[in-house]
C-alpha positions as CSV (number, residue, x, y, z in Angstrom):
1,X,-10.8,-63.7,62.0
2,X,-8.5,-64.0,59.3
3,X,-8.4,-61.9,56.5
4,X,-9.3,-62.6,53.0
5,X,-6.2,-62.3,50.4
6,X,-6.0,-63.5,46.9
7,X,-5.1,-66.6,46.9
8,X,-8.8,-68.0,48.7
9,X,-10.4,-66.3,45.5
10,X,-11.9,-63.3,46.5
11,X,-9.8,-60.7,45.5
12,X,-7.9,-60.0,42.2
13,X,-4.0,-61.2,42.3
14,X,-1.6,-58.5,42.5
15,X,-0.2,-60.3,39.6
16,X,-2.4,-59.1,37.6
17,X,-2.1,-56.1,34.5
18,X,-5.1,-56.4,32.8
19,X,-9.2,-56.8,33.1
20,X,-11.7,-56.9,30.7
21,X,-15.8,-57.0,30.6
22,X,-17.1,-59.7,28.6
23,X,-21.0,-60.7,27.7
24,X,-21.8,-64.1,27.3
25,X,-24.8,-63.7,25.2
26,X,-27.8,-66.4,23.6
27,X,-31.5,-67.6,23.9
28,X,-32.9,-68.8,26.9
29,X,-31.9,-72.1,27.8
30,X,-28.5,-71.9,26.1
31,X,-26.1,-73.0,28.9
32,X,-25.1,-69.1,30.0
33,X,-25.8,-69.6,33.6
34,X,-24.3,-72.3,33.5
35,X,-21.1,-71.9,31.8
36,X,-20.5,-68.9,34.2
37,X,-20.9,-70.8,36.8
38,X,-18.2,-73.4,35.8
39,X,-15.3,-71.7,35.2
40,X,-15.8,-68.1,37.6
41,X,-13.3,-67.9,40.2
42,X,-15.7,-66.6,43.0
43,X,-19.0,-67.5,43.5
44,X,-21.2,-66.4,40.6
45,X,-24.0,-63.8,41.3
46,X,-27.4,-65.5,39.6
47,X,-30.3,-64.1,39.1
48,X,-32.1,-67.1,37.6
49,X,-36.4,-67.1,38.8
50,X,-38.8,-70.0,38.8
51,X,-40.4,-69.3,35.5
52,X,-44.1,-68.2,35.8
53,X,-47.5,-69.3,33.8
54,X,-47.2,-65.6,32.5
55,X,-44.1,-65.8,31.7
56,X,-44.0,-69.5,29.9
57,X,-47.0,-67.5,27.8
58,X,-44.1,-65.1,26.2
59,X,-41.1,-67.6,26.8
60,X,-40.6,-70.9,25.2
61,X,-37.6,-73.1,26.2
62,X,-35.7,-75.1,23.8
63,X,-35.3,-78.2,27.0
64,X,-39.0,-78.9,28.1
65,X,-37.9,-79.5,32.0
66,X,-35.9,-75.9,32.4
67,X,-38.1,-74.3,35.1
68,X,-36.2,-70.9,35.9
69,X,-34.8,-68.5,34.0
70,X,-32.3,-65.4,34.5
71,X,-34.4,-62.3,34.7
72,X,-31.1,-59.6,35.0
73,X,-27.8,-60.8,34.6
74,X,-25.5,-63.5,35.5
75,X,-21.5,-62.2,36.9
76,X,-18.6,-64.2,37.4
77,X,-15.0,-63.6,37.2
78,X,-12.3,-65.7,35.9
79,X,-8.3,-65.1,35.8
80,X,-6.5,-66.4,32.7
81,X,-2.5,-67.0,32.5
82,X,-2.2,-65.1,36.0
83,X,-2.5,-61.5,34.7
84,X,-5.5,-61.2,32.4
85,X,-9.1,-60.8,34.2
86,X,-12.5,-61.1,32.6
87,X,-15.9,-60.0,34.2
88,X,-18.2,-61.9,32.7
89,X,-21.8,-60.7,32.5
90,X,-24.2,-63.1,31.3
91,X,-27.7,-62.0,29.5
92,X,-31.0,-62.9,29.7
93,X,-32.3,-64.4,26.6
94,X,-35.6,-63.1,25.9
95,X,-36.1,-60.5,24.0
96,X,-38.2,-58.7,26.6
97,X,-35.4,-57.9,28.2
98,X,-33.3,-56.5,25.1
99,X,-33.2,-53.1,27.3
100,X,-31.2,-54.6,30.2
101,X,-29.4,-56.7,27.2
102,X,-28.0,-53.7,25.9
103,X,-27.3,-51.9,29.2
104,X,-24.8,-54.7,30.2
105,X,-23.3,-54.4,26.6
106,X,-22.1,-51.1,27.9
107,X,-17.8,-51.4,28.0
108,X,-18.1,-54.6,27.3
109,X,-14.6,-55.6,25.0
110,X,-16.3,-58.5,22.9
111,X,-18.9,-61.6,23.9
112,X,-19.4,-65.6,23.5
113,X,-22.4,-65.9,21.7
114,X,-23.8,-69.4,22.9
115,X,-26.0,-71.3,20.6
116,X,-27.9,-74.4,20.6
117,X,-28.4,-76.7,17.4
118,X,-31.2,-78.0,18.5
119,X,-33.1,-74.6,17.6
120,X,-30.3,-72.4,16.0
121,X,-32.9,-69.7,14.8
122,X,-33.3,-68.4,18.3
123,X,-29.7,-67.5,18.5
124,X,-30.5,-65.2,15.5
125,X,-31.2,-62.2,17.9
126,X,-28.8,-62.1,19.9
127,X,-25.9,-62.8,17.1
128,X,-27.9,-59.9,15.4
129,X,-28.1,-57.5,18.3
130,X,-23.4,-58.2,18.4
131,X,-23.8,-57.0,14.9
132,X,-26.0,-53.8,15.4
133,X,-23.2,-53.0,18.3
134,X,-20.1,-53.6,16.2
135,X,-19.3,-55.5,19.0
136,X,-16.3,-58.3,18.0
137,X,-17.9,-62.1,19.0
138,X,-16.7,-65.7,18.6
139,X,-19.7,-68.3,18.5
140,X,-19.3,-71.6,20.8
141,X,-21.6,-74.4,19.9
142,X,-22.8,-75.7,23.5
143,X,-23.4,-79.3,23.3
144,X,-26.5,-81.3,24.8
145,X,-26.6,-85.0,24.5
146,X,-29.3,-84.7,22.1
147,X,-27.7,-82.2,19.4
148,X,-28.0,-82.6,16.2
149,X,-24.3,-82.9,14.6
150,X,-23.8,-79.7,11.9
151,X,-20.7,-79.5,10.0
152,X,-18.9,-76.0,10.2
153,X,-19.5,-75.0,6.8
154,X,-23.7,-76.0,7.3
155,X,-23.5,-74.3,11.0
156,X,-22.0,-70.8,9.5
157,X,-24.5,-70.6,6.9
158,X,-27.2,-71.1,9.0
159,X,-26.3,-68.6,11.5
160,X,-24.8,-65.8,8.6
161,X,-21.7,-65.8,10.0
162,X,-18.8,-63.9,8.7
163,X,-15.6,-65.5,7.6
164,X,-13.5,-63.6,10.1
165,X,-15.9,-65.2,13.1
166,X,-14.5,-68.2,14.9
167,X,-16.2,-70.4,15.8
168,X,-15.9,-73.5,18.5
169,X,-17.8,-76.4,20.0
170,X,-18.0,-76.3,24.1
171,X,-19.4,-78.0,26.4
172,X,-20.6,-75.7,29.3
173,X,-20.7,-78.0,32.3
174,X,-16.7,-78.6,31.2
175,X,-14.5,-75.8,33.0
176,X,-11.8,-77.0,30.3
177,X,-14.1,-76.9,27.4
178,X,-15.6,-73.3,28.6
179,X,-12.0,-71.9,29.2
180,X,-10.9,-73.2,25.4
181,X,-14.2,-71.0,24.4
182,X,-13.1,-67.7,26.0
183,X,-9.8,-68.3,24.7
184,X,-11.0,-68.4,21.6
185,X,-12.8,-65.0,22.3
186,X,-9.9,-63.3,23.5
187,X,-7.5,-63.9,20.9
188,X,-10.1,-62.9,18.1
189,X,-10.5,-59.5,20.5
190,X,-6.5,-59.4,19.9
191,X,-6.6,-60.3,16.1
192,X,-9.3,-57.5,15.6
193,X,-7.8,-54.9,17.8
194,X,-4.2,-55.4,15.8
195,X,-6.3,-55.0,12.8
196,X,-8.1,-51.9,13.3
197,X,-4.7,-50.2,14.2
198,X,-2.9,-50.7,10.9
């Protein structure tokens, strides 16, 4: 049997000089699951359940039809410009599980923040919870064919958002589109780092 090397995905390049645990963080229904799933490297670990009649008493997705939910974490891995790593652990959205929520925040560098326009005020915990951690966070808009369009300026004052927070539109079943959002993530990590050492 031949062994497994780098190149068929499974291991880590050699190439690489740097790794880095990021959350990708929102309300249920967001596009997290799926956004790992499209741009990780290796197979993604899943946890997603078939949602219960208890648990559709407590929960209340934003797309009618979504049947299962992630009850511990999503994980993927992705490689960016060859040397650069990020874990990415993904969130479950409900606030019941704010305890495992902040567990996985644990070493984590920064997060993507998803949010959906169609009910923006249920990104509002999880944008707070970033805050209450100090943890650095770019916001990607994750687009459904039946979003309502929100200018920038009408988007940031509706979440609260601080000037310094970028902000991006993605598409989470686009590996390009998902890949432009963590981008976007890791240079704001890089902006703030630089800035908290001058």
């Amino acid at each position: 049997m031949a062994s497994k090397t780098a190149s068929d995905g499974v291991y880590v390049s050699s190439g690489v000089t740097g790794a880095a645990k990021i959350l990708v963080v929102g309300p249920m229904g967001v596009g997290k699951t799926t956004l790992i799933g499209t741009v990780s490297e290796i197979k993604p670990l899943s946890t997603e359940a078939v949602m219960t009649r208890a648990g559709a008493l407590a929960d209340t997705p934003v797309s009618p039809g979504k049947t299962t939910t992630t009850v511990a974490l999503d994980f993927g891995r992705i490689t960016l410009d060859g040397d650069l790593v990020l874990y990415l652990f993904g969130t479950p959205g409900q606030q019941r599980f704010l305890p495992a929520w902040r567990e996985l925040a644990r070493g984590s560098l920064g997060a993507l923040a998803l949010v959906d326009t169609r009910d923006l005020e249920a990104s509002f915990d999880s944008i707070g919870h970033l805050e209450d951690l100090d943890m650095p966070f770019t916001v990607a808009v994750n687009s459904f064919p039946d979003s309502p369009d929100h200018g920038e300026a009408e988007l940031r004052e509706a979440l609260d958002l601080l000037p310094r927070t970028p902000l991006v539109h993605c598409d989470a079943r686009e590996h390009r589109s998902s890949v432009k959002a963590l981008i976007s993530l890791i240079t704001h990590l890089i902006d703030t780092a630089s800035e908290r050492t001058r």
